[in-house]
N, C-alpha and C positions, 0 to 999 in steps of 0.2 A: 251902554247903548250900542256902541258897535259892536260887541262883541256879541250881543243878542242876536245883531242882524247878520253878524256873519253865520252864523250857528244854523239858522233861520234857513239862510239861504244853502247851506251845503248840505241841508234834509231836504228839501224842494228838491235841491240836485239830482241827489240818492234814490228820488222817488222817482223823479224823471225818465232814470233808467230802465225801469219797468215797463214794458210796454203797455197801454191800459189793456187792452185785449187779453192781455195773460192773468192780468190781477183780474178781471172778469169772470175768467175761466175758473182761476183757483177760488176764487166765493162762491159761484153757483157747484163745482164738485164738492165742497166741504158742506153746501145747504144741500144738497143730494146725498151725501152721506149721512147725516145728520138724520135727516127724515127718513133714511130707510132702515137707520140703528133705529129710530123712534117705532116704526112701524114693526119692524121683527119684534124687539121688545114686548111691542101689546099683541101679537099674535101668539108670541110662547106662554105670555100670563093667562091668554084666553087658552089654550091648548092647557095648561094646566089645569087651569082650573075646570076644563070641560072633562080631561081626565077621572080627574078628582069627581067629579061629582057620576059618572059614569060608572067607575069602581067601585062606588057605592052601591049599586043598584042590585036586588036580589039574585038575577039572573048572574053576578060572576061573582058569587060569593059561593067558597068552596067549604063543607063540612071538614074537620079535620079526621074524623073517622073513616070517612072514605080513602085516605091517602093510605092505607093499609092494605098491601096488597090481599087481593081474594083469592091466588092459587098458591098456598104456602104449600111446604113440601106436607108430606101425610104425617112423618113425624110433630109436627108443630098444632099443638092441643088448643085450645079456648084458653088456657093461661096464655100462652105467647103469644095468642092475638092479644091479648087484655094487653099485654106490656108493650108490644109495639105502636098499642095506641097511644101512649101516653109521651108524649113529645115534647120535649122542654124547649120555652122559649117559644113557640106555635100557640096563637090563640085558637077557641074552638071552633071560630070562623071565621074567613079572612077571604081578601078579595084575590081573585089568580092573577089580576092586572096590580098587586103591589109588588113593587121594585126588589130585581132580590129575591123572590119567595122562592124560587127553587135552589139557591142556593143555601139560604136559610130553613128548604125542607130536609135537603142532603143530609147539613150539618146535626140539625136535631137526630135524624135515624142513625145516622155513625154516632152519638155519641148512646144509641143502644148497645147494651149487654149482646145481645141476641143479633147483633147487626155484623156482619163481617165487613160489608163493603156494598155501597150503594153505586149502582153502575149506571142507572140514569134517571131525570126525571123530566117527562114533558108532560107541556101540556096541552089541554085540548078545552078549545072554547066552545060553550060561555063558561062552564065551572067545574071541571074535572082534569087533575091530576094526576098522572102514571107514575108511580114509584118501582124503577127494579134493582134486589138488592139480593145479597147472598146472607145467608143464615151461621150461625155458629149451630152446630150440632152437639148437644150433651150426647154424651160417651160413656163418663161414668159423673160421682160422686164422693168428693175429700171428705173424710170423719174428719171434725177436728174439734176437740171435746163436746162429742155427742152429738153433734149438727152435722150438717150435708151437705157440699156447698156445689151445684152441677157446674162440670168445667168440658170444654169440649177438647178434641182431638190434640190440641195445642197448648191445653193446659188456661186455656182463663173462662175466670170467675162467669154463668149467666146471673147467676138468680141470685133472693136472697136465702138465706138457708133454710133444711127443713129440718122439724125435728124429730121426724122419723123417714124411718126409709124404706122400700116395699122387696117383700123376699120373694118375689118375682122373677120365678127361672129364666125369664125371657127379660128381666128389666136390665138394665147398664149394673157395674160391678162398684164396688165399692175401694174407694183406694184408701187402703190405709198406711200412714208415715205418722215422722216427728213434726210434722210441718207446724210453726203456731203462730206465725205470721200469716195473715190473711188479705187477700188484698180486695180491693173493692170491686163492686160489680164491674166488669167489664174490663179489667187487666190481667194480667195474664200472673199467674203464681211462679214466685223467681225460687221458691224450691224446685230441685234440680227431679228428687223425686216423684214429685207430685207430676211433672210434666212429662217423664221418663214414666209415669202409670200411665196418665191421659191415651200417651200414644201406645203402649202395648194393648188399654182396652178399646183404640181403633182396630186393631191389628183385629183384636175378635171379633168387634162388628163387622169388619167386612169378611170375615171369614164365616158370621153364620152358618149359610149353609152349607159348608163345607166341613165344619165340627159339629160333631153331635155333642160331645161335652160343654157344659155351660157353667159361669165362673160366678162366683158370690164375691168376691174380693182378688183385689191386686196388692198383695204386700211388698211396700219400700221401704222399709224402717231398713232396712242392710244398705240400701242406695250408695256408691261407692267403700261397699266395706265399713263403715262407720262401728258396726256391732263385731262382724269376724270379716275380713279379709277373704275366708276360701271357704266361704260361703256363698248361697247365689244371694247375687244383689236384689232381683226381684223373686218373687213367690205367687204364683198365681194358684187361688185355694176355689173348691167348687162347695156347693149348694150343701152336699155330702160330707164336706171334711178333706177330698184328699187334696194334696200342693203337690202341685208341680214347680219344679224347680227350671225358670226360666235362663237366668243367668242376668248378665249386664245390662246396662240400658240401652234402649235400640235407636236413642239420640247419639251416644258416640259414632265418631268416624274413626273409617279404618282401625276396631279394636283388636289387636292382633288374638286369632284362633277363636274368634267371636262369630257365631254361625247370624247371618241377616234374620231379620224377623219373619217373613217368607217361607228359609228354608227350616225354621224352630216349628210354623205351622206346620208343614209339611211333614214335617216329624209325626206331629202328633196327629195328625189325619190319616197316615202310614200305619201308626199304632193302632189305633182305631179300628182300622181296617182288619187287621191279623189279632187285636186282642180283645176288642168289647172298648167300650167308654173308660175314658181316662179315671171316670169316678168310680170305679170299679174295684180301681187298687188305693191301699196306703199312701205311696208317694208315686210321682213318675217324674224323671230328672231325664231334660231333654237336652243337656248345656253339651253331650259329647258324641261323637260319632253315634258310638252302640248307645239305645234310648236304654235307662235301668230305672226298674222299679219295683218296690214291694209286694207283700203278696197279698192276691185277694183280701176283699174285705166285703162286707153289706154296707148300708148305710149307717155309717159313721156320725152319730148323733152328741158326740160328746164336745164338737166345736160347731159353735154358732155363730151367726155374724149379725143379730138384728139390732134393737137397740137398745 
């Protein structure tokens, strides 16, 4: 019993020291706190769910075919609009106030074939989307037992393959190698050849109009020597039959006594000038100083490159 009362009394004491004023204080700030967490609470559930039901509503719901841009380069046909609509992970309509969607638009078009690099997307309300984005450009086309598989300037994979190919003086060349690994849409081909053609038949697309000769094939089956050593690694053949003898890959650095890709055009646009079309002769071998090539010919009809 006394030891109740002592206990009793040295909690009285302890409390005593408080002033009531301040224990006042601190119950009305923590019932002020309380009710203002209460109250934010049901302002953000009403905010959502007014959200929510607002995103619903037809006016901000966005068609997914619209996020296709509409000024593609002129290269870019009714197929590549067909494939860039197709967006993985994108339903066919979706609200432009859901969380995330232009992030979730970026990520679907970069994981296009035909997508280089998505550089931005806004948007613009109630329901319109701006996608801009840069392109891979087909160049040419890998053989690789009888199919076709378009790769651009850099060497990767767009499409899926075709099984023919168009003899098209004016269409992309055909690269022909040992390549038999394929990689899938949208990687890039880790034969060294296949990427070492890519970028020599950029070299002729930008050079158009500046050659009048036109190429039906880029031969890499030599690509580092593999078949003869002092031979040219690549082979560039025309519509006609004749090869010109390129030489090395124009992805090496500093290959020593290796003329730049440039100055190889330049050669042959030089020739041109003083001799007629490269398709004119048998061979033309551009890999040395003096250009050397065989003699006169017609159309050479005993090599063909279709399918």
């Amino acid at each position: 019993m006394a030891q109740s009362i002592s206990r009793a009394g040295r909690s009285r004491g302890w409390q005593h020291l408080i002033p009531e004023s301040f224990r006042t204080r601190v119950k009305t700030f923590f019932a002020r706190l309380f009710l203002t967490l209460a109250v934010a609470c049901i302002l953000c559930c009403c905010f959502i769910i007014l959200r929510n039901f607002v995103a619903r509503l037809d006016c901000y719901q966005v068609d997914a075919r619209t996020l296709v841009p509409r000024n593609l380069p002129s290269w870019a046909g009714d197929s590549v609009r067909r494939d860039l609509s197709v967006l993985p992970g994108l339903p066919q309509r979706f609200s432009i106030m859901e969380p995330g969607i232009c992030e979730r638009i970026a990520a679907a078009f970069e994981a296009n074939p035909w997508v280089d690099r998505v550089l931005s997307v806004r948007k613009l309300y109630p329901n319109r989307i701006f996608v801009e984005m840069t392109l891979r450009r087909p160049v040419a086309g890998v053989r690789v037992r009888g199919l076709h598989y378009l790769v651009d300037a850099f060497g990767y994979r767009l499409t899926e393959p075709f099984d023919t190919w168009s003899r098209d003086a004016d269409g992309p060349p055909v690269i022909l190698s040992s390549v038999r690994r394929i990689p899938e849409p949208g990687q890039q081909w880790s034969h060294d050849g296949v990427r070492a053609g890519a970028a020599v038949a950029e070299v002729l697309r930008l050079s158009r109009d500046r050659l009048e000769t036109r190429f039906a094939a880029v031969d890499v089956t030599n690509i580092g020597g593999c078949r003869d050593r002092h031979k040219s690694e690549i082979t560039l053949i025309t519509h006609e039959g004749t090869t010109v003898q390129w030489g090395r890959s124009p992805l090496l650095v500093n290959s020593p006594g290796e003329l730049t890709p440039e100055e190889k055009l330049i050669k042959m646009i030089l020739f041109e000038k003083k001799r007629g079309p490269l398709s004119g002769y048998r061979y033309v071998d551009i890999r040395f100083d003096n250009v050397q090539h065989g003699p006169r010919v017609g159309v050479l009809s005993d090599r063909t490159f279709g399918n």
